[in-house]
C-alpha positions in Angstrom: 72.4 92.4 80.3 75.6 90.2 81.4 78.4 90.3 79.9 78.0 86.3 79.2 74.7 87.0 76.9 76.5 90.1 75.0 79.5 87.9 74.5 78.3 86.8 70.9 78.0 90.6 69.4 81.8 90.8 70.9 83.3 88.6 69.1 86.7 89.2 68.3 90.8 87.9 68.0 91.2 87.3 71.6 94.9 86.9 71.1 97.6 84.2 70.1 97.2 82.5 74.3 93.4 82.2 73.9 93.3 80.1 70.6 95.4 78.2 72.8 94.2 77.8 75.7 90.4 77.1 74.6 91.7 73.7 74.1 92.9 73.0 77.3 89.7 73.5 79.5 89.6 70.3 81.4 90.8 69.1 84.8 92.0 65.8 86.6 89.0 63.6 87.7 90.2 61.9 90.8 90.2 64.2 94.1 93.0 64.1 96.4 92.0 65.1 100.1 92.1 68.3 101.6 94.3 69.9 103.8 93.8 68.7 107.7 91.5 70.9 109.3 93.7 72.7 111.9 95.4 74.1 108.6 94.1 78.0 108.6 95.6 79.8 106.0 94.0 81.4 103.5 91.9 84.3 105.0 91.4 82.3 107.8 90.7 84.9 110.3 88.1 86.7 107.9 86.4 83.2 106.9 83.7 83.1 109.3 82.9 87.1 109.2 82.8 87.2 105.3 80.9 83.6 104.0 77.2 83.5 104.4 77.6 80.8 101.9 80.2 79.2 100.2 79.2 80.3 96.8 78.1 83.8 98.0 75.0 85.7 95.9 75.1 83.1 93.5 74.6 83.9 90.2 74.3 88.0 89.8 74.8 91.0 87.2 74.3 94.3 87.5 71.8 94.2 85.1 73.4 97.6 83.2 73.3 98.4 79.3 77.3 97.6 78.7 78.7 100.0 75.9 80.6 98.2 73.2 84.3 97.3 74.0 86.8 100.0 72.6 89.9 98.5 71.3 93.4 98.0 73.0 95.6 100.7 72.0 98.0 101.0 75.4 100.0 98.4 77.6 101.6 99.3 80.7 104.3 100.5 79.6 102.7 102.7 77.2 99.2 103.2 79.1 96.3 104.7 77.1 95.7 108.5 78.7 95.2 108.9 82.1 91.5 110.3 83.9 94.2 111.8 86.6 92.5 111.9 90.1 91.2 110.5 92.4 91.3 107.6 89.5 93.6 107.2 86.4 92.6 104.2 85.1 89.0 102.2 84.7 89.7 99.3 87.6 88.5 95.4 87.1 87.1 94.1 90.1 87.1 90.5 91.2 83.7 90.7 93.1 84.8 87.4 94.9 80.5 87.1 96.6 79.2 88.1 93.8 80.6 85.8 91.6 81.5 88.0 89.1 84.0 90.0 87.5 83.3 93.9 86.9 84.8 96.8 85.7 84.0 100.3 86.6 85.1 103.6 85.3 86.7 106.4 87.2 83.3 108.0 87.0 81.5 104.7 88.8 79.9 103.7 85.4 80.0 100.1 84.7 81.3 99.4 81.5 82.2 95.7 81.5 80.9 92.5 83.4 81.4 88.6 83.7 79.0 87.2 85.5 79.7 83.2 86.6 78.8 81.0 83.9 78.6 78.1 86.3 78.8 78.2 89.7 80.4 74.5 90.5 83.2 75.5 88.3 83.6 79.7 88.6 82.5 80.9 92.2 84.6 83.2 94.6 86.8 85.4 92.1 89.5 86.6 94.4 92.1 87.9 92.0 92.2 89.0 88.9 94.9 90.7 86.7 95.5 91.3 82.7 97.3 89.2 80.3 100.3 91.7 79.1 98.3 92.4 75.8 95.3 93.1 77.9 93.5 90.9 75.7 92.9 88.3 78.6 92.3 88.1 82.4 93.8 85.5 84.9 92.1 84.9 87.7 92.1 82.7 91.2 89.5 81.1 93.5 91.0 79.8 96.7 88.0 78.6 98.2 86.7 77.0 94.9 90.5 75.2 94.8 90.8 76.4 90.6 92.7 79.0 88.7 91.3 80.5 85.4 91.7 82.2 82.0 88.7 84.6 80.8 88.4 85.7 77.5 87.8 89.4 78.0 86.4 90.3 74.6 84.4 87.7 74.2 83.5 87.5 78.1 84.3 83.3 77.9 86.2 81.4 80.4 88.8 79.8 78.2 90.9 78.0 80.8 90.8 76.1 84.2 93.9 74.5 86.0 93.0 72.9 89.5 89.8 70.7 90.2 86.8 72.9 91.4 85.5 72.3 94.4 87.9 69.8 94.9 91.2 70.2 97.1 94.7 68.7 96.7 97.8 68.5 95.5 98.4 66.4 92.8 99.4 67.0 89.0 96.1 69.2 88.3 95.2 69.8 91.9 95.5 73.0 93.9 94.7 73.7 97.9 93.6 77.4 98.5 95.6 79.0 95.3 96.2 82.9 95.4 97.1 85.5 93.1 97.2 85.1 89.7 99.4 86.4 86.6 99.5 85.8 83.1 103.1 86.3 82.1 105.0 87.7 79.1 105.7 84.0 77.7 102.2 83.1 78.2 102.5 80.8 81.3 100.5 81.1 84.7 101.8 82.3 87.6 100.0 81.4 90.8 100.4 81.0 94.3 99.1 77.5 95.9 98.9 79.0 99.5 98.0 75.7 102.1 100.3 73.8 99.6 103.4 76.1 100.7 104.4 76.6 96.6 104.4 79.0 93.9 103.6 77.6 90.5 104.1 78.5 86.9 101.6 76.1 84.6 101.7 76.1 80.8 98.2 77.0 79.9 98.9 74.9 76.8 99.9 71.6 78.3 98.8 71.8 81.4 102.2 70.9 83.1 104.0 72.4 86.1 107.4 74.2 84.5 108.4 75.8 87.7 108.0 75.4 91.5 109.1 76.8 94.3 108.5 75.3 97.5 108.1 71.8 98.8 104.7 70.8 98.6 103.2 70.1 102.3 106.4 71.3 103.9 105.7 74.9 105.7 108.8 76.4 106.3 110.5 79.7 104.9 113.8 78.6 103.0 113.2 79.7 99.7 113.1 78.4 97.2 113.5 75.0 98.5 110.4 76.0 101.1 107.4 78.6 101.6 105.8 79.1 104.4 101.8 79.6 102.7 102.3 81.6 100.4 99.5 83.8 98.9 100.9 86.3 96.6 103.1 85.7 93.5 103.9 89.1 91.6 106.0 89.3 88.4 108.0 91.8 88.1 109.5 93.9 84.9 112.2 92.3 84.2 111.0 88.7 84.7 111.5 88.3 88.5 109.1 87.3 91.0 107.7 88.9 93.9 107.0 85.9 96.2 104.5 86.9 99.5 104.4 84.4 102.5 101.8 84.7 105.2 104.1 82.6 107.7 106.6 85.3 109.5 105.2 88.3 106.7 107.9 87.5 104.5 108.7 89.5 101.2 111.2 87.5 98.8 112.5 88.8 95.0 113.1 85.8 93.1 114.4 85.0 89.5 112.7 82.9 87.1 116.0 80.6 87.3 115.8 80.6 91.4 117.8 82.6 92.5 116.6 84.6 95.8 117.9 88.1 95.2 116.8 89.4 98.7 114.5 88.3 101.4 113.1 90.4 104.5 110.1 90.4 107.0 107.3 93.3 106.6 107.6 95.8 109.0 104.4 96.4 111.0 102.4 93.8 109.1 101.0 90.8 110.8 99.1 88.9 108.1 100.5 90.2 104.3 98.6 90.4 101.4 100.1 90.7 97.5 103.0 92.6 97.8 103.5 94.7 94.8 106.6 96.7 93.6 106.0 100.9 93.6 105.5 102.2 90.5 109.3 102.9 90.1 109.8 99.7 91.5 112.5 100.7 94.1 110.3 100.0 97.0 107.0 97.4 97.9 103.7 98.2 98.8 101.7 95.6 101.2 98.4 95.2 102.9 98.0 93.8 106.0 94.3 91.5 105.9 93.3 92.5 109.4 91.3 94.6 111.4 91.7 97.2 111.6 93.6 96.6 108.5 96.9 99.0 107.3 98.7 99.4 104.1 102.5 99.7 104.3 105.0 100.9 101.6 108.8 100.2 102.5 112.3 99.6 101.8 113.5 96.0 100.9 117.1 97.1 101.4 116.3 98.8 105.3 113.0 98.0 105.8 111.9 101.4 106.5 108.5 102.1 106.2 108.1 105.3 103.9 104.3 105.5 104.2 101.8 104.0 106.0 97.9 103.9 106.5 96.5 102.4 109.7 93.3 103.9 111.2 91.6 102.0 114.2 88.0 103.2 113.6 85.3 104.9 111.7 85.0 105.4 108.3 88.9 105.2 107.4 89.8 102.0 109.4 90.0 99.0 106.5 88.7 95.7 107.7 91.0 92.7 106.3 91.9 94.8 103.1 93.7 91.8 100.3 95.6 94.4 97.8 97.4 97.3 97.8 98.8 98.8 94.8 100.6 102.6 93.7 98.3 104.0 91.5 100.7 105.6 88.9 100.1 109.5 87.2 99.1 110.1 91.1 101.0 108.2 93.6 97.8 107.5 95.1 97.0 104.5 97.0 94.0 102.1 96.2 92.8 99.8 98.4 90.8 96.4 97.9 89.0 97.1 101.6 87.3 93.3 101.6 84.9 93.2 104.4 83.9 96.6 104.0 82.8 95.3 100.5 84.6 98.4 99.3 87.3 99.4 97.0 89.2 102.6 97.9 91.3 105.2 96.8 93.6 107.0 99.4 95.3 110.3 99.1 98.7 110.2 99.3 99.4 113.6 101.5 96.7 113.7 103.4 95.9 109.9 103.8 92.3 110.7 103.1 89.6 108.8 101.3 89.1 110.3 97.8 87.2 107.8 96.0 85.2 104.9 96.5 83.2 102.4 95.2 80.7 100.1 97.0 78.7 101.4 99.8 80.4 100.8 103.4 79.3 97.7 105.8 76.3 97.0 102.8 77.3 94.0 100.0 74.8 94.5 97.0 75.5 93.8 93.2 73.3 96.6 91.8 75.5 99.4 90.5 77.4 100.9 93.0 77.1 97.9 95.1 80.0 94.8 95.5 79.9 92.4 98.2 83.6 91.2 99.3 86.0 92.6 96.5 89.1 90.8 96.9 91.0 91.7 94.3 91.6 95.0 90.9 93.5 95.3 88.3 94.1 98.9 86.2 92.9 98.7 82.6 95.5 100.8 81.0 94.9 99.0 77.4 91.4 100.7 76.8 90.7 104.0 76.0 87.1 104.5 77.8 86.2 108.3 78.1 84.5 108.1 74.6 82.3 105.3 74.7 81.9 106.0 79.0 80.8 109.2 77.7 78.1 108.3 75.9 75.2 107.2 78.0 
């Protein structure tokens, strides 16, 4: 059953931002035109390969039994207990083909799902990360030109900024928009790749408060310019983690504009979502290629301190999106896109040590994703119990 038909047995508070936001669903009505053709950012070298059609399977669910949602009793800084390896955490997957969000245990049991409610507004899922209270999940659709707010209890979508199917780069228009964050104060973070800026919306008025960049102009001078940027991080703390695809660079910014520090990737040619370690001393990077390799480094030397990169077989990643530390472990996990794949990587001996999705095959039956783009760590949610009972 999907989570959209079970969504009225789970009702429940979804927090202060979702009574909110629920009024705010609506969008501009006049289009603005599209970026010129030559423009190729935005997984651009992966676009042909990975889109048998632009809105993928089209509608899909798993079609499991979903257990009932236990409450949120951890954040991440007080995380509910850990499943230690290969997995600590229960992972939400932005399915981006399938159209769907899903979340899957540590175990590979499907526990929650949000299938697309309508397929002219939600299609292509390629990010997806948790409100800090857990109680709600931002998520962006570059090719679909929209950014969203879903209502994980009640499995809703509460929230759209950008004009689906529609790009541009007006006051409620977006071209290509990566990466997106709910942040403590309840605005959006999101990065509007082919229009070379990084946006923070109020949900609730549906206004710009912050931008960085200079919309059209691809350059790297931040903050004045961006050269397409397609990741937008926050920080603890309240900075911003600011990834550009032009010249692979990394920039820390502060939420009043200031550029702390700014430095090129080492051995990455096209970066992905940079993300801080879990100490936060260092940053962790992707590199959406093939064969693809994941990169954690120094911002203050740029030495690389680890690094994945195998050119074939069953280890090689092709075009993986997101990287991320997993903490307990210091594991890596891997969104490993055209592989349709999501991967966990030993940190020692740089092996695979989970995985979920079949290699080379996309599917949507359980065990099964087609083009996963994006995960985020449910550390809010104690699952073991209710996993456990089948």
């Amino acid at each position: 059953m999907s989570g959209c038909r079970q969504s009225a047995a789970r009702r429940s508070a979804g927090g202060a931002l979702a009574a909110l936001v629920v009024a705010a669903v609506a969008w501009v009505a006049s289009p603005q035109a599209a970026a010129s053709p030559n423009e190729r950012d935005g997984s651009a070298s992966a676009a042909a390969a990975e889109i048998d059609h632009p809105k993928g399977a089209g509608v899909v669910s798993s079609g499991v039994a979903l257990p009932p949602i236990p409450p949120v009793t951890g954040n991440r800084r007080s995380p509910v207990s850990s499943w230690g390896k290969p997995l600590p955490y229960p992972i939400v997957i932005a399915d981006r083909r399938n159209n769907r969000l899903i979340e899957v245990t540590p175990e590979k049991r499907i526990v929650w799902e949000f299938p697309t409610p309508n397929l002219t507004v939600y299609s292509g899922n390629e990010d997806v990360n948790f409100s800090p209270d857990g109680r709600l999940l931002a998520v962006s659709e570059e090719d679909n030109y929209d950014v969203h707010i879903v209502d994980y209890e009640r499995g809703e979508l509460v929230w759209t900024y950008g004009v689906p199917e529609k790009a541009g780069s007006k006051p409620g228009f977006l071209n290509y928009p990566d990466d997106a964050h709910l942040l403590e104060d309840g605005n959006f973070l999101t990065a509007d790749i082919r229009n070379h800026r990084v946006l923070i919306i109020d949900p609730r008025t549906n206004r710009i408060v912050t931008q960085w960049g200079t919309t059209g102009k691809r350059n790297h001078n931040p903050p004045r310019e961006l050269a397409a940027p397609n990741g937008a991080t926050p920080l603890d703390g309240g900075d911003i983690l600011i990834t550009e695809i032009g010249g692979a660079w990394i920039t820390r910014i502060t939420r009043d504009s200031q550029v702390l520090w700014s430095v090129q990737a080492p051995r990455i040619r096209y970066p992905s979502d940079a993300f801080p370690t879990v100490d936060g001393s260092q940053v962790i990077v992707a590199d959406f290629s093939r064969p693809g390799r994941v990169v954690i480094f120094d911002p203050a030397t740029r030495k690389v301190t680890w690094e994945y990169f195998v050119k074939d077989g069953e280890g090689m990643l092709d075009h993986p999106s997101l990287a991320r530390e997993l903490p307990d472990t210091g594991d890596i996990i891997v969104a490993d896109d055209l592989r349709h794949r999501v991967v966990v990587i030993d940190r020692q001996t740089r092996k695979i040590i989970w995985q979920y999705g079949v290699t080379d095959r996309k599917g949507h039956a359980p065990g099964y994703l087609y083009y996963p783009d994006g995960f985020d760590l449910d550390v809010f949610r104690d699952w073991r119990g209710v996993a456990a009972r089948r």
